[in-house]
C-alpha positions, 0 to 999 in steps of 0.5 A: 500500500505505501508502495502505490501510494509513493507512485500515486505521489510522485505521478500527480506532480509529473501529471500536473506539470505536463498538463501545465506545459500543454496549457501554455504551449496551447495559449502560445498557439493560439496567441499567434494565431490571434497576432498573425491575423490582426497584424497581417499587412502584406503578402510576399506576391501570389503565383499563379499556376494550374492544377488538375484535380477531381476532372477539372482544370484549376487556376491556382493563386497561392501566397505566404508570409511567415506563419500564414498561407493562402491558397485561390482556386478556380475551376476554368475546364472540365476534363474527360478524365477525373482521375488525372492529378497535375500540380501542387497543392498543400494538403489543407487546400485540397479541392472537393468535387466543385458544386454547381454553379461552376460559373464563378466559383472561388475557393480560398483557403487561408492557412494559420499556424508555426511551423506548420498550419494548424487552423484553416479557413475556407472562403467559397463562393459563387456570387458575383457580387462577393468582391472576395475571394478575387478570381484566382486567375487574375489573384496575383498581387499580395492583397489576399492575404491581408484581405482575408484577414480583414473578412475573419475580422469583420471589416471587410465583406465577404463569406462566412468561411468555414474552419478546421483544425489540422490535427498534424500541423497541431501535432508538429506545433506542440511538439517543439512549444512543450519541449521548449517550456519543458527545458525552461521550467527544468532550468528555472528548477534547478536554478531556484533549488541552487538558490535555495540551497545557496541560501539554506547554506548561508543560514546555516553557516550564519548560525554556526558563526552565531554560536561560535560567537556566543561560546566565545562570549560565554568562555571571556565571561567565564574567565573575567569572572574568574579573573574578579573572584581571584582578584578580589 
């Protein structure tokens, strides 16, 4: 029984501290997130290319600056074949099957996350009175991403996307976040108890001196009483 109850006791600490680690490594996370879209100002200059997915020919505008990407898709063609894949495309920005009306379809996907992307916001539509997301075969300033920024915030008009997490883009985040605050808490540790025991030991050495002292003192009193009695 003391045996499980020494296991119990030292796992809690351990548990308590892992969980305290995750805590902070997921508020780092999401206070990125929260920097990189409000402090958004311009991207790096967007691309634009073709790609060929699920039997249809796409343009493709895509643009990134540290910590965000974005990715424009439009379908221009109908291709015979569907199973035909050309191009480069993040896995976050993988077309589905495009809905009717093909006719101005636009689909953008805005990419948040350090190293990897774990959040993901998706704009689509079809209406030709929504200004974003631009048409991708002409998307090809650094405006996108900052706009889509401003649509998440509200400023600016455009719809409601649609979001995601991405499990292995949280996955690769974490990983170096815990290991970072877990050796920053290992320092601070062991450099409070080095602290510590500096201090315990100066105490210590204090009280020996103070009763070194106060033995001295009791032995000069000892004498000079002695020293009167003879004299006297």
């Amino acid at each position: 029984m003391s045996r499980e109850r020494g296991c119990v006791s030292l796992f809690l600490p351990n548990l308590g501290v892992a969980i305290g680690i995750s805590s902070w490594a997921f508020i780092t996370m999401f206070c990125f997130a929260y920097w990189r879209v409000e402090t958004m100002w311009r991207g790096s200059g967007a691309q634009v290319t073709s790609v060929i997915r699920c039997g249809y020919q796409w343009f493709a505008s895509q643009d990134s600056v540290f910590g965000a990407e974005w990715v424009n898709l439009q379908p221009s063609s109908a291709l015979r074949s569907k199973d035909l894949v050309d191009g480069d495309l993040p896995n976050w920005a993988e077309p589905g099957p495009p809905r009717e009306p093909i006719e101005g379809l636009r689909v953008g996907a805005l990419a948040v996350g350090w190293p990897a992307p774990w959040v993901v916001w998706t704009f689509e539509t079809s209406n030709p009175k929504d200004l974003f997301p631009p048409f991708a075969e002409i998307d090809d300033q650094d405006t996108s991403l900052p706009n889509a920024c401003e649509v998440l915030r509200g400023v600016r008009p455009g719809p409601v996307p649609r979001w995601e997490f991405r499990p292995g883009g949280i996955l690769v985040t974490l990983l170096p976040l815990t290991t970072v605050y877990g050796v920053a808490l290992r320092c601070a540790l062991r450099w409070a108890m080095r602290r510590w025991m500096l201090s315990l030991s100066r105490k210590h050495r204090q009280e020996h001196l103070d009763q070194q002292c106060e033995a001295n003192g009791d032995a000069n009193h000892r004498s000079e009483d002695l020293r009167r009695h003879l004299q006297g």
